[in-house]
MARLUM-966130 format. One line per 3 residues: number of its first residue (from 1); their letters; for each residue x, y, z of N, C-alpha, C. Coordinates in nm, 4 decimals. Atoms other than C-alpha are relative to their C-alpha. Example, Ala and Ser with C-alpha at 12.3 -4.5 7.8 and 13.67 -1.06 7.14 Angstrom:
<rs>
1 = as = 0.0890:-0.1190:0.0000:1.2300:-0.4500:0.7800:0.0900:0.1200:0.0000  -0.0820:-0.1190:-0.0060:1.3670:-0.1060:0.7140:-0.0770:0.1090:0.0730
</rs>
This chain:
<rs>
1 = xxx = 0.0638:0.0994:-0.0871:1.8506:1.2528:-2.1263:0.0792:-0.0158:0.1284  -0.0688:0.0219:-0.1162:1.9143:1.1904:-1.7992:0.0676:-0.1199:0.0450  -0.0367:0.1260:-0.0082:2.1687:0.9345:-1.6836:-0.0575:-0.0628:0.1706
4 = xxx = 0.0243:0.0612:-0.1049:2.0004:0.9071:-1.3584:-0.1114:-0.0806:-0.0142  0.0560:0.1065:0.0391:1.7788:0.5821:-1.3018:-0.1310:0.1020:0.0155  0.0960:0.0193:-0.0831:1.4005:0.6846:-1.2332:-0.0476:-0.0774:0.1128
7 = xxx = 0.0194:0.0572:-0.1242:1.2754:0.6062:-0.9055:-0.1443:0.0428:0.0367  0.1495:-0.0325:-0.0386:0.8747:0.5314:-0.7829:0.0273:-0.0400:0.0976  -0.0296:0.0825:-0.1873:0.8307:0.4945:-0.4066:-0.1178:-0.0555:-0.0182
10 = xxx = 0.0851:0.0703:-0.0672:0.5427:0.2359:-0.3660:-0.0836:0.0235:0.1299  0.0537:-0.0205:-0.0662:0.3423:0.3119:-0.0690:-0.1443:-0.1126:0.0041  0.1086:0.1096:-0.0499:0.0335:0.0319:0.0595:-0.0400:-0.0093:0.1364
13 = xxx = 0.0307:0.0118:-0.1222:-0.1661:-0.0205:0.3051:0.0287:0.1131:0.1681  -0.0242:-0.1340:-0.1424:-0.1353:0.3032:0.5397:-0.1003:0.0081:0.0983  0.0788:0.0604:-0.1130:-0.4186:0.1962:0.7241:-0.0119:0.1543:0.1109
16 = xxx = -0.0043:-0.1558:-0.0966:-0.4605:0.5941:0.8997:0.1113:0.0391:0.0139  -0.1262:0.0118:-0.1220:-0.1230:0.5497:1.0529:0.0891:0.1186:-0.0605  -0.0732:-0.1520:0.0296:-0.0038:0.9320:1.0394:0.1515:-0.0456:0.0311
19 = xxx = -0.1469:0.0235:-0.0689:0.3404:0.8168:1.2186:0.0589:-0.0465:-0.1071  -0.1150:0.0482:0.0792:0.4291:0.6110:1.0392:0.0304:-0.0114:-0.1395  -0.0450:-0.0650:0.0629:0.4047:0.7422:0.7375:0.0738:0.0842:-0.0476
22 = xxx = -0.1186:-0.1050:-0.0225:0.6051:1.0577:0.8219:0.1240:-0.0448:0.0209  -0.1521:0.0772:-0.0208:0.8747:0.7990:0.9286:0.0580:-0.0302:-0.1296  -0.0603:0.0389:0.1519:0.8692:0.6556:0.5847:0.0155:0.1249:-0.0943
25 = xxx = 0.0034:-0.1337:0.0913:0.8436:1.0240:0.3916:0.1300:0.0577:0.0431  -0.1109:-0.0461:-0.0275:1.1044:1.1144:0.5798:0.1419:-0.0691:-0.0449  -0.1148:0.0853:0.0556:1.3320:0.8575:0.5358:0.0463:-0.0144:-0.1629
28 = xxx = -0.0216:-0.0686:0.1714:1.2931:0.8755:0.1808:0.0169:0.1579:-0.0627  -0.0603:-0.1284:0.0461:1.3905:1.2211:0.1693:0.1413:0.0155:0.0606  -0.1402:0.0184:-0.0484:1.6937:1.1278:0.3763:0.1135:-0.1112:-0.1012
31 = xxx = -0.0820:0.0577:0.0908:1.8203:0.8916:0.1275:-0.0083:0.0520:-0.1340  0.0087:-0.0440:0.0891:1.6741:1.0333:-0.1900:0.0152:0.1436:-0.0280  0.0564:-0.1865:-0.0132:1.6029:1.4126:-0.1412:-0.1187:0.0195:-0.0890
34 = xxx = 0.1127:0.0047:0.0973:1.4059:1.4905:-0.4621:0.0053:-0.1237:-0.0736  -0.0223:0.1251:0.1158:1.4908:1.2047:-0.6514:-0.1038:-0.0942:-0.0088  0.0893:0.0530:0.0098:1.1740:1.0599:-0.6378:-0.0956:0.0298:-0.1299
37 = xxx = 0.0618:-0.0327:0.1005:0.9797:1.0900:-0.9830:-0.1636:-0.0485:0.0328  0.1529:0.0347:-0.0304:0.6732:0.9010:-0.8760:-0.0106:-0.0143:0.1217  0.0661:0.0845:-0.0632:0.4467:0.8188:-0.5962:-0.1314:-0.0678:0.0102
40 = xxx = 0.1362:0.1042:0.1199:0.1971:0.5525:-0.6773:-0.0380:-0.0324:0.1750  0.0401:0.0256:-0.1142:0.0007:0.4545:-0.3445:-0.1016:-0.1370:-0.0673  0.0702:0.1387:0.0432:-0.1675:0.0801:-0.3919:-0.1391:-0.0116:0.1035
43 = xxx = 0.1185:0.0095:-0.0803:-0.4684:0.1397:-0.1552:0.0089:-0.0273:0.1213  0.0118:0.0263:-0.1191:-0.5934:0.0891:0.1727:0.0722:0.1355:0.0541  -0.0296:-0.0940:-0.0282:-0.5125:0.4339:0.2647:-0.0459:0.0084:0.1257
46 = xxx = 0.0570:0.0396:-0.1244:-0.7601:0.3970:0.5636:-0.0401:-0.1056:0.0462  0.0625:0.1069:-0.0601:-0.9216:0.1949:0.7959:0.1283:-0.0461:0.1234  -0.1186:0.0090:-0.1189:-0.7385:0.0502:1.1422:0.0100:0.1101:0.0610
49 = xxx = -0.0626:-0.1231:-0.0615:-0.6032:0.3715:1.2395:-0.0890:0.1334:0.0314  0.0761:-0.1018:-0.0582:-0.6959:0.6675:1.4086:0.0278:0.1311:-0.0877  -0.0764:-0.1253:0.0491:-0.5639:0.9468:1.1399:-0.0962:-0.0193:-0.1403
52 = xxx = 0.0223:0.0276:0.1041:-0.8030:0.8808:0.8536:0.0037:0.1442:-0.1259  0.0714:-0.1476:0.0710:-0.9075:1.2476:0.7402:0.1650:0.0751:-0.0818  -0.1327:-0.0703:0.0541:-0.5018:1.3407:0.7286:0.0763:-0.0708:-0.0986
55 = xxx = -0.0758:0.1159:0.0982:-0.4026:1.0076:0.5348:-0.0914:0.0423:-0.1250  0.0268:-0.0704:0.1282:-0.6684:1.1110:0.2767:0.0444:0.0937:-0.0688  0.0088:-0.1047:0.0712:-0.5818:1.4644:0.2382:0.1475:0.0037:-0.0625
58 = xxx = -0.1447:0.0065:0.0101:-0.1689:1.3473:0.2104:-0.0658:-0.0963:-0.1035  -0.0002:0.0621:0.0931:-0.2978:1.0908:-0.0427:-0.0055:0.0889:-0.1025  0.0322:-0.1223:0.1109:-0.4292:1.4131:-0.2857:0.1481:-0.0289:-0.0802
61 = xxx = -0.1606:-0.0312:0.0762:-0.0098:1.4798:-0.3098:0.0585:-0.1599:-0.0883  -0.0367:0.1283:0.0862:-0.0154:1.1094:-0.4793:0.0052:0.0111:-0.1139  0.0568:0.0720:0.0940:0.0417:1.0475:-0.8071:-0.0965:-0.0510:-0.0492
64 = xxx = 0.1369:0.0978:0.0228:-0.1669:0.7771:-0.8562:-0.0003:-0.0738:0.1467  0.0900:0.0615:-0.1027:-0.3877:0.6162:-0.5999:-0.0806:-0.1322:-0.0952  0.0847:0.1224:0.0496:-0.5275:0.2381:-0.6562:-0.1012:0.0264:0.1144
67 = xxx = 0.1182:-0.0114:-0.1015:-0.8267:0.1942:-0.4585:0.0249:-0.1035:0.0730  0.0412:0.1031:-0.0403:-0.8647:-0.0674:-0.1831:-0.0908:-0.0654:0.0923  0.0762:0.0700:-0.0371:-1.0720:-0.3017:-0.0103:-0.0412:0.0889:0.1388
70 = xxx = 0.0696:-0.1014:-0.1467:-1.1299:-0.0543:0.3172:0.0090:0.1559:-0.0152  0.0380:-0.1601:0.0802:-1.1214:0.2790:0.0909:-0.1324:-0.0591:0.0054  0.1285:-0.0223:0.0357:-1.4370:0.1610:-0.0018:-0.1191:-0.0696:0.1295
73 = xxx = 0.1007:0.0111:-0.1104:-1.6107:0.0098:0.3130:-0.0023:0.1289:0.1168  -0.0063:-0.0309:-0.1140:-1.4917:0.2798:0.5147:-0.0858:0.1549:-0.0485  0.0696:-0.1510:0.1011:-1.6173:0.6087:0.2537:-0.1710:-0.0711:0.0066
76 = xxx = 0.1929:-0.0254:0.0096:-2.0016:0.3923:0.2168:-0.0020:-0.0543:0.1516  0.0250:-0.0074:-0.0847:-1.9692:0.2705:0.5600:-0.1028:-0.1924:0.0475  0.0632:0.1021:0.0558:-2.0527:-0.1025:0.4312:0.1490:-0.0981:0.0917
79 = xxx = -0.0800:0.1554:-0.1139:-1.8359:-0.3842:0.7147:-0.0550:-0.0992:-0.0418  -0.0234:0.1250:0.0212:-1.9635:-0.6764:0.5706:0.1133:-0.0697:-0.0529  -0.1410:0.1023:0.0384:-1.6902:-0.9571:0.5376:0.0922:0.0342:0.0457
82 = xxx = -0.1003:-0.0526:-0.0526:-1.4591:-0.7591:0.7577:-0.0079:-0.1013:0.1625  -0.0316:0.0657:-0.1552:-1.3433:-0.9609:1.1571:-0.1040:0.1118:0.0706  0.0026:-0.0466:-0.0893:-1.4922:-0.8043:1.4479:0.0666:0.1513:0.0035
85 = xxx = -0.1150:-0.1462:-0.0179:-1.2084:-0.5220:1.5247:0.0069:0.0569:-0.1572  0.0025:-0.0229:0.1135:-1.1814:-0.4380:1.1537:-0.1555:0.1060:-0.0263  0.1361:-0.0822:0.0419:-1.5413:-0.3797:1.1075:-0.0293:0.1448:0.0943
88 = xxx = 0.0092:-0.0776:-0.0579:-1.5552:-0.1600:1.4032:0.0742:0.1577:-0.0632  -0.0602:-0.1430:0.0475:-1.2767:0.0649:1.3100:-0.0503:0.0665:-0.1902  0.0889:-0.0234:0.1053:-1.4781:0.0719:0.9470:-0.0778:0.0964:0.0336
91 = xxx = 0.1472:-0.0806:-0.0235:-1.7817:0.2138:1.1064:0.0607:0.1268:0.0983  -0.0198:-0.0758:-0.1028:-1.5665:0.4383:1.3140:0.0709:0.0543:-0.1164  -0.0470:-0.0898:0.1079:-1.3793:0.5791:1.0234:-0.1252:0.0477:-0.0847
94 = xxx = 0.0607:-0.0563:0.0632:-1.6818:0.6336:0.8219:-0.0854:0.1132:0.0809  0.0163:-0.0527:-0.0441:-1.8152:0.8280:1.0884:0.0858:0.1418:0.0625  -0.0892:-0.1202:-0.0215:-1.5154:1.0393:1.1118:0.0591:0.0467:-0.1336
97 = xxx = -0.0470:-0.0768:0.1273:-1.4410:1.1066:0.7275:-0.1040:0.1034:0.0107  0.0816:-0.1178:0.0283:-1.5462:1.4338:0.6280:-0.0950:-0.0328:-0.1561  0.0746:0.0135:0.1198:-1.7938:1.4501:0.2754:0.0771:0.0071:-0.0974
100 = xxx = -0.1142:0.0100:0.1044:-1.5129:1.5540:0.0782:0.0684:-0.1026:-0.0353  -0.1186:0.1513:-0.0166:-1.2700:1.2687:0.1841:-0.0925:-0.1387:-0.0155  0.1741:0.0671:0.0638:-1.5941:1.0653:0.0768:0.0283:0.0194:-0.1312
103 = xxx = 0.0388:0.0150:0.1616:-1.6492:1.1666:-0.2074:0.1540:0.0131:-0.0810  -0.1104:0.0012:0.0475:-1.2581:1.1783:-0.3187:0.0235:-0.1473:0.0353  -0.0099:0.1339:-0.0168:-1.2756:0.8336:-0.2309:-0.0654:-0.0501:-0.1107
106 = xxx = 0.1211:0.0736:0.0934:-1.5583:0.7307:-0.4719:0.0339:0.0409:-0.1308  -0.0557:-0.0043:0.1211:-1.3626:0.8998:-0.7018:0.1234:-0.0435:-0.0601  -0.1130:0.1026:0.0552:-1.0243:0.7277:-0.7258:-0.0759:-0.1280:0.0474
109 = xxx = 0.0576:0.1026:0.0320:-1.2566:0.4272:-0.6866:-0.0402:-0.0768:-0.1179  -0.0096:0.0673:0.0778:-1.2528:0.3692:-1.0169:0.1363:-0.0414:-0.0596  -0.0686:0.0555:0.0269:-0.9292:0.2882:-1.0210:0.0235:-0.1053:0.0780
112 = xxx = -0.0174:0.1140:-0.0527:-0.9334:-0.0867:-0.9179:0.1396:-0.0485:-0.1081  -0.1304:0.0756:0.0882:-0.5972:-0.1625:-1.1430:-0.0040:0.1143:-0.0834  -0.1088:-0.1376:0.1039:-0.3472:0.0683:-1.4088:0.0889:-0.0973:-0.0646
115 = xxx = -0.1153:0.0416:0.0819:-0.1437:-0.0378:-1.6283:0.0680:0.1651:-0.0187  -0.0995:-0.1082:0.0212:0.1615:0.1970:-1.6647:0.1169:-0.0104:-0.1109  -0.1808:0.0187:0.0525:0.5147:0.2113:-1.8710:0.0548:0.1529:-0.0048
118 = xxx = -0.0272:-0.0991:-0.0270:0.7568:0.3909:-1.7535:0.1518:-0.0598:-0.0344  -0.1079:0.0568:0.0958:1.1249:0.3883:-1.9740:-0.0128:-0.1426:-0.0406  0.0208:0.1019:0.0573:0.9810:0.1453:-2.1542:-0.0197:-0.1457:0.0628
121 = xxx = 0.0248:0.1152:-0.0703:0.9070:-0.0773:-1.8474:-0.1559:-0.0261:0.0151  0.1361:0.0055:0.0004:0.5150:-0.1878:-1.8666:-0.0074:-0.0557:0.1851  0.0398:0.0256:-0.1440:0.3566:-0.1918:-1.4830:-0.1181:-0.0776:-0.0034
124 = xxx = 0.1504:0.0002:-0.0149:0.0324:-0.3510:-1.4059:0.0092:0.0199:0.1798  0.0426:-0.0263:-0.1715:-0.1025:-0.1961:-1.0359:-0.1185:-0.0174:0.0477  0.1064:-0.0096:-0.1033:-0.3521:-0.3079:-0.7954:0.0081:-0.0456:0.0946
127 = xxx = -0.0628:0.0085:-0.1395:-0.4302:-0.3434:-0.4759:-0.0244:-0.1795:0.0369  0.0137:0.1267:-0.0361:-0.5150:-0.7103:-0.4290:0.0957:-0.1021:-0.0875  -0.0505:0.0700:0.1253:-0.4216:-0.9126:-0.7751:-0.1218:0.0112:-0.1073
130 = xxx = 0.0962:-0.0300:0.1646:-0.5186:-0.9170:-1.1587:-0.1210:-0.1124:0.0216  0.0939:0.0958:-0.0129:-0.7589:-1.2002:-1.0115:-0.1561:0.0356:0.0700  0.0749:-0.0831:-0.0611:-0.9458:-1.0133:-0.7844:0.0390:0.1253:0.0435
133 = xxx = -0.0897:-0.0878:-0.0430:-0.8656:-0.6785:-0.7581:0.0144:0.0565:0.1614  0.0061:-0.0145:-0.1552:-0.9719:-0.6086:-0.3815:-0.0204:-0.0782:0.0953  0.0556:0.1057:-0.0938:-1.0345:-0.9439:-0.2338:0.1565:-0.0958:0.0308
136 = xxx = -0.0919:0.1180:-0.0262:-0.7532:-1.1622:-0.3310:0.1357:0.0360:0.0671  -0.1089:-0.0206:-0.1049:-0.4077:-1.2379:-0.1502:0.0998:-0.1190:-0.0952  -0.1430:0.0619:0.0698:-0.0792:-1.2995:-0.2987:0.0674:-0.0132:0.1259
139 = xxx = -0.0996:0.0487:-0.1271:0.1451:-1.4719:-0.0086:0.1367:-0.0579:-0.0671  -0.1068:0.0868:0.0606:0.5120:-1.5611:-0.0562:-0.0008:-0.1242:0.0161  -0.0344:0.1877:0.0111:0.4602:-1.9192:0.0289:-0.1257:-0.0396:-0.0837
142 = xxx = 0.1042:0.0035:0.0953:0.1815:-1.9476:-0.2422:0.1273:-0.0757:-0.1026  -0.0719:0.1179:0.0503:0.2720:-2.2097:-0.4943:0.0136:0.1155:-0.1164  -0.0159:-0.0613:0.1604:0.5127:-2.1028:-0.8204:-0.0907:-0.0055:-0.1284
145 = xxx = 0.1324:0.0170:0.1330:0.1970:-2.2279:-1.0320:-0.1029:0.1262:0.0239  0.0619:-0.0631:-0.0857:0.0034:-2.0006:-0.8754:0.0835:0.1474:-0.0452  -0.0658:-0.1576:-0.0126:0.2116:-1.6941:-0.8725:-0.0051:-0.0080:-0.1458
148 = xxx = -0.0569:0.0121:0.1623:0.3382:-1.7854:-1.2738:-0.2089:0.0139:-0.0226  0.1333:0.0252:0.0892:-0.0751:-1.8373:-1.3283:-0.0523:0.1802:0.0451  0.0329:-0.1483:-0.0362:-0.1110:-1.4618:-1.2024:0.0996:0.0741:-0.0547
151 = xxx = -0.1113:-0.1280:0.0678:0.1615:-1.2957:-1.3846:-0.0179:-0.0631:-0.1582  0.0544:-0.0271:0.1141:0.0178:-1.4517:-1.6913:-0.0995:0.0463:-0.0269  0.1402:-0.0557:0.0397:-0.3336:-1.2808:-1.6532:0.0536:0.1957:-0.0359
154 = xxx = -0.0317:-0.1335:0.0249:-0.1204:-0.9109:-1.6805:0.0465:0.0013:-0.1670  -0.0527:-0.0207:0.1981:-0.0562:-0.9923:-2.0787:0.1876:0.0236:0.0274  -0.1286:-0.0998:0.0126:0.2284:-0.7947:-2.1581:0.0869:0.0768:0.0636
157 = xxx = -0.0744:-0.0577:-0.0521:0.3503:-0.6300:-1.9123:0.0873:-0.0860:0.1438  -0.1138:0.1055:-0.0377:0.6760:-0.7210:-1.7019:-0.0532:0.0267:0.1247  0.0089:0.0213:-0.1555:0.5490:-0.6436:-1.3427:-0.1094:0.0496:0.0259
160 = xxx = 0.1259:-0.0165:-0.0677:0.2680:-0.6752:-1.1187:0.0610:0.0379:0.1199  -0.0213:-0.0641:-0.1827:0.2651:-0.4350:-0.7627:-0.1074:-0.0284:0.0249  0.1383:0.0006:-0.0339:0.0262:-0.5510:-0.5752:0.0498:0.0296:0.2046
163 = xxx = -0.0131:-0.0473:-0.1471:-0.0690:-0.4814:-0.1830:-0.0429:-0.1096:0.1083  0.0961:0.0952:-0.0772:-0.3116:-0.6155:0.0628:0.0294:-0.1029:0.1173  -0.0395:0.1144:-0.0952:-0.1269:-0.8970:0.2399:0.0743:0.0987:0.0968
166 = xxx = -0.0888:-0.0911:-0.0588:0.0899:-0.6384:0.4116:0.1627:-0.0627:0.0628  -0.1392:0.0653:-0.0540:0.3877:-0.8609:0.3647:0.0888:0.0363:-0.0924  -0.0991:0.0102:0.1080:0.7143:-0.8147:0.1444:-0.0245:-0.1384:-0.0877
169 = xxx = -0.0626:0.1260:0.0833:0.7377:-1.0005:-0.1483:0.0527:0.0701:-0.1238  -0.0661:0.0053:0.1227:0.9550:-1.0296:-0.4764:-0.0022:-0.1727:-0.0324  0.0407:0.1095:0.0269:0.8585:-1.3091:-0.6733:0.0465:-0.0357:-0.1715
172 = xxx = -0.0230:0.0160:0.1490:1.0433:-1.3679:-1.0691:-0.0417:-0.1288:-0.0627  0.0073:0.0943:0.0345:0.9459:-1.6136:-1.2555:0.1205:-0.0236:-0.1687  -0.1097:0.0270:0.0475:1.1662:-1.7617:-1.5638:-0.0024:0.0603:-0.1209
175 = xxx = 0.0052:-0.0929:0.1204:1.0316:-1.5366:-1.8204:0.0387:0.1246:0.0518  -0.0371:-0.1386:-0.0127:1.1364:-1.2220:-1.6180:-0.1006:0.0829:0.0515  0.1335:-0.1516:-0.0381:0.8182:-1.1016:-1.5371:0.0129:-0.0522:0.2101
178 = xxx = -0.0479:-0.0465:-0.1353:0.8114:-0.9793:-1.1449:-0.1513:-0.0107:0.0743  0.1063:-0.0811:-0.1063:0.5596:-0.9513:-0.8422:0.0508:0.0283:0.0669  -0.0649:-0.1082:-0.1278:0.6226:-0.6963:-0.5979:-0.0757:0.0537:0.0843
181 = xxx = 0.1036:-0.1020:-0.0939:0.4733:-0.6017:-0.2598:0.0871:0.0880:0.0739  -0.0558:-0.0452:-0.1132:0.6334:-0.3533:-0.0801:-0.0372:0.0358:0.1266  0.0195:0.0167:-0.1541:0.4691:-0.4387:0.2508:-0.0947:0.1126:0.0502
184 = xxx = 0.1215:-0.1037:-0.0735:0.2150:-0.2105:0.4857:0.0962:0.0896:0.0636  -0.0592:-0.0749:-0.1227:0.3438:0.1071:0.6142:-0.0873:0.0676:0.1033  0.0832:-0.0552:-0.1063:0.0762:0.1488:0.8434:-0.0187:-0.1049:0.1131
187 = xxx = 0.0021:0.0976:-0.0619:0.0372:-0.2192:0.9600:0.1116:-0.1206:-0.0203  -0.0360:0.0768:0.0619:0.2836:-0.4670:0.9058:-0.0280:-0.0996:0.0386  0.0189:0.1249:-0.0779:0.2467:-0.8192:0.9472:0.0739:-0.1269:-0.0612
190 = xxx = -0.1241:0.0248:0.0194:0.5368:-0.9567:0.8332:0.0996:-0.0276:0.1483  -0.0690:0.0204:-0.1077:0.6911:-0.9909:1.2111:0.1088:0.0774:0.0300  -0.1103:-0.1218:0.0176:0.8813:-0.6554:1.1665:-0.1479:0.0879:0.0148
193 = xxx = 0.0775:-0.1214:-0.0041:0.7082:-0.3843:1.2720:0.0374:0.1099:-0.0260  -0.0164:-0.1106:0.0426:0.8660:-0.1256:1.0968:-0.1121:0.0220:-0.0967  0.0664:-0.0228:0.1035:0.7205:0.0588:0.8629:0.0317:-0.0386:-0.1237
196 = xxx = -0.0492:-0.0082:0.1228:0.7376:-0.0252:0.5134:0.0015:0.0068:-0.1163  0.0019:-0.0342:0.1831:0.7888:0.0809:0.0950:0.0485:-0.0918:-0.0157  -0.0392:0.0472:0.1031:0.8933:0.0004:-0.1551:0.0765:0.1044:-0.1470
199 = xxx = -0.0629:-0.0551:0.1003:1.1421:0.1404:-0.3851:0.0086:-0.0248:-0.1822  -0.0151:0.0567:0.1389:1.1713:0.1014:-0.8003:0.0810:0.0615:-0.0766  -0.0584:-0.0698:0.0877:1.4463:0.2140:-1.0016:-0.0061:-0.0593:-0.1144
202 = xxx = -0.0516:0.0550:0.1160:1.4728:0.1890:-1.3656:0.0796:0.0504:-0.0815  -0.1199:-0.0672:0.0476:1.7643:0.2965:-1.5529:-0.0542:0.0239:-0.1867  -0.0172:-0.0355:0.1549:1.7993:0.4733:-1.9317:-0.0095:-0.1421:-0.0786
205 = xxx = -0.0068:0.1285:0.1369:1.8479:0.1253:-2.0641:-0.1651:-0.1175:0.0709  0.1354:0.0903:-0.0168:1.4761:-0.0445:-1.8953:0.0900:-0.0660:0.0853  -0.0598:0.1053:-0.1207:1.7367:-0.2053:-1.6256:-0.0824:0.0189:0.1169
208 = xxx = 0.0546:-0.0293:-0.1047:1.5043:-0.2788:-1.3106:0.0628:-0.0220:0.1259  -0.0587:0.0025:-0.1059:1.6259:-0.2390:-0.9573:-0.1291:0.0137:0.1090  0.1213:-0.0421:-0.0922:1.3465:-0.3090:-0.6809:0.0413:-0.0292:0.1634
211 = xxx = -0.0587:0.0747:-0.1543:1.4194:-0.3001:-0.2581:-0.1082:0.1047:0.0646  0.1197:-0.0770:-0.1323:1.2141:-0.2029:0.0712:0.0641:0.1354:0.0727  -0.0563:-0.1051:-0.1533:1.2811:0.0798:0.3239:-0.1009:-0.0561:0.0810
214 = xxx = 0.0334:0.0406:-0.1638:1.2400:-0.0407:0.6495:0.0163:0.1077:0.1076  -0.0479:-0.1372:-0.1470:1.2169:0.2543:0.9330:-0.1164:-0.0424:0.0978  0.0622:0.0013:-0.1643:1.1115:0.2242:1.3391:-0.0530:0.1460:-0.0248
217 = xxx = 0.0416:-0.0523:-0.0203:0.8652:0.4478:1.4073:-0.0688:0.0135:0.1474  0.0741:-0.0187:-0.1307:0.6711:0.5795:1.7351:-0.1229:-0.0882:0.0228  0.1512:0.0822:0.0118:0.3880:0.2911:1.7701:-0.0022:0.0207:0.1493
220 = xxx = 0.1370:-0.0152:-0.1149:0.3012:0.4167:2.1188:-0.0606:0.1366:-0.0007  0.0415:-0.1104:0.0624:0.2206:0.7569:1.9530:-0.1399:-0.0282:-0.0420  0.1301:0.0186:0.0534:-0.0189:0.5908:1.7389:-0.1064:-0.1101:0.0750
223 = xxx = 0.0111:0.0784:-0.1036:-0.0849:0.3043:2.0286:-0.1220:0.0703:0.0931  0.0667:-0.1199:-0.1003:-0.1921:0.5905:2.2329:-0.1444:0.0387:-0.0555  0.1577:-0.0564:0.0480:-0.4452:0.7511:2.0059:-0.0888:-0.0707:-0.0985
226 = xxx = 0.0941:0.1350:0.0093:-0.5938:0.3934:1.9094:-0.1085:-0.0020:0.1307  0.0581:0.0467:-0.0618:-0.7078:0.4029:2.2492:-0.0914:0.1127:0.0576  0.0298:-0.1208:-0.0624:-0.7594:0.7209:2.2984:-0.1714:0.0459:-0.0798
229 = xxx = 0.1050:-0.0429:0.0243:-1.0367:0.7793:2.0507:-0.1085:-0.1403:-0.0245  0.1017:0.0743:-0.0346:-1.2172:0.4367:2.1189:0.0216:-0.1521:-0.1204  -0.0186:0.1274:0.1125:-1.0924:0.1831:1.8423:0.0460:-0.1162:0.0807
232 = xxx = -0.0291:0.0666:-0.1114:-1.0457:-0.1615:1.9558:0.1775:-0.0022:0.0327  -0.1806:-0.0108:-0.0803:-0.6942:-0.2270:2.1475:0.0575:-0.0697:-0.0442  -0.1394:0.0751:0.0819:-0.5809:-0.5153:1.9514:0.0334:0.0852:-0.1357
235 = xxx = -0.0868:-0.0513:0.1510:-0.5533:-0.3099:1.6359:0.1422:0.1068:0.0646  -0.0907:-0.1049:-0.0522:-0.3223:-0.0987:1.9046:0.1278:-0.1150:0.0403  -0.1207:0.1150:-0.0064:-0.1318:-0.4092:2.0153:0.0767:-0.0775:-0.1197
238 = xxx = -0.0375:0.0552:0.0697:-0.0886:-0.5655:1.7273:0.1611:0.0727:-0.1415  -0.1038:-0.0668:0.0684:0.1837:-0.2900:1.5549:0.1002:-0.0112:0.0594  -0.1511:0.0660:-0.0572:0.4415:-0.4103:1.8325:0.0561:-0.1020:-0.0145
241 = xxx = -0.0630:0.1003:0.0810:0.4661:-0.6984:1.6682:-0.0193:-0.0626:-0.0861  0.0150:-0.0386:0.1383:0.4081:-0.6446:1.3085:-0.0545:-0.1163:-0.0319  0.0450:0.0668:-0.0073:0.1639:-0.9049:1.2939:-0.1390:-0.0296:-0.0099
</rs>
């Protein structure tokens, strides 16, 4: 057996954003090399961004893929309940996925939540919460009743990853069980505009170890070709100040 810990990188919310993905892939090959055993992606792969067709076909090399809330408006091409700017870049991504990246959508679409265990650590993954899986929003200033009343709907298992808000959180409660976001690396809005994961080690003995990577990336790269192929301009402003 190996005495080294396992390690899943987290990934959420990539929102197109080719850059800054490569910032984060990279960086995690600068600290890890291979040492990565999993990568689990929590949804929202598209939508926002101008890179949708290449964020799909880099999702394939995933692990596992959760589905989320603008995978699936942006593959049928369905913007209701989305803002203004949102909906747009919806109808502008579904017009630029190819049929494939469609229909590979509709097919990790049935994964709205997973349960996992991995050295004997039980996961539950989705992209929103065990409450709603694509609608709802876990916030760190959300009340401890609240968080504790959502980490008892996962049963048995010790941690919930969830996505969506595109903010960091770590959240324990006094039985041990965990929520974990590791933040948007396509959008953040958190008031950091880096990009950012989420790391998970667990060691031979089920010991958990969970932290972010934070990396600067080129946002007038992707700034640029927000405007360039017609999406609105605040989704281009709004990555300078992760917000």
């Amino acid at each position: 057996m190996s005495s080294r810990p396992m390690r899943i990188l987290f990934l959420a919310d990539l929102h197109s954003n080719l850059t800054a993905y490569h910032a984060i892939r990279d960086e995690v090959q600068n600290q890890y090399g291979k040492n990565i055993d999993y990568t689990i992606c929590l949804g929202d792969i598209i939508g926002y961004g101008p890179y949708p067709n290449e964020l799909v076909k880099i999702s394939e090399s995933f692990d596992l893929t959760i589905i989320g809330n603008h995978d699936i408006a942006c593959a049928t091409g369905n913007a209701d309940g989305f803002n203004p700017d949102a909906a747009k870049a919806v109808l502008w991504t579904f017009d630029q996925l190819t049929t494939y990246n469609k229909t590979y959508i509709s097919i990790i679409a049935q994964y709205e939540y997973k349960e996992i265990e991995e050295n004997g650590v039980k996961i539950y993954l989705t992209h929103a919460s065990p409450k709603e899986y694509l609608t709802d929003y876990i916030y760190p200033e959300d009340s401890k009743q609240r968080k504790d009343e959502l980490l008892d709907m996962i049963g048995e298992n010790l941690l919930l990853i969830v996505g969506h808000t595109h903010i960091p959180l770590i959240y324990q409660n006094e039985a041990g069980k965990v929520i974990f976001n590791p933040g948007s690396v396509g959008q953040p809005r958190d008031n950091d505009p880096r990009a950012s994961a989420g790391i998970m080690e667990i060691s031979p003995e089920s010991t958990i170890k969970l932290d972010w990577i934070r990396v600067n990336y080129d946002i007038r790269d992707v700034a640029r070709e927000i405007q360039k192929v017609g999406l609105p301009i605040r989704l281009a402003e709004r990555l300078f100040f992760g917000h």
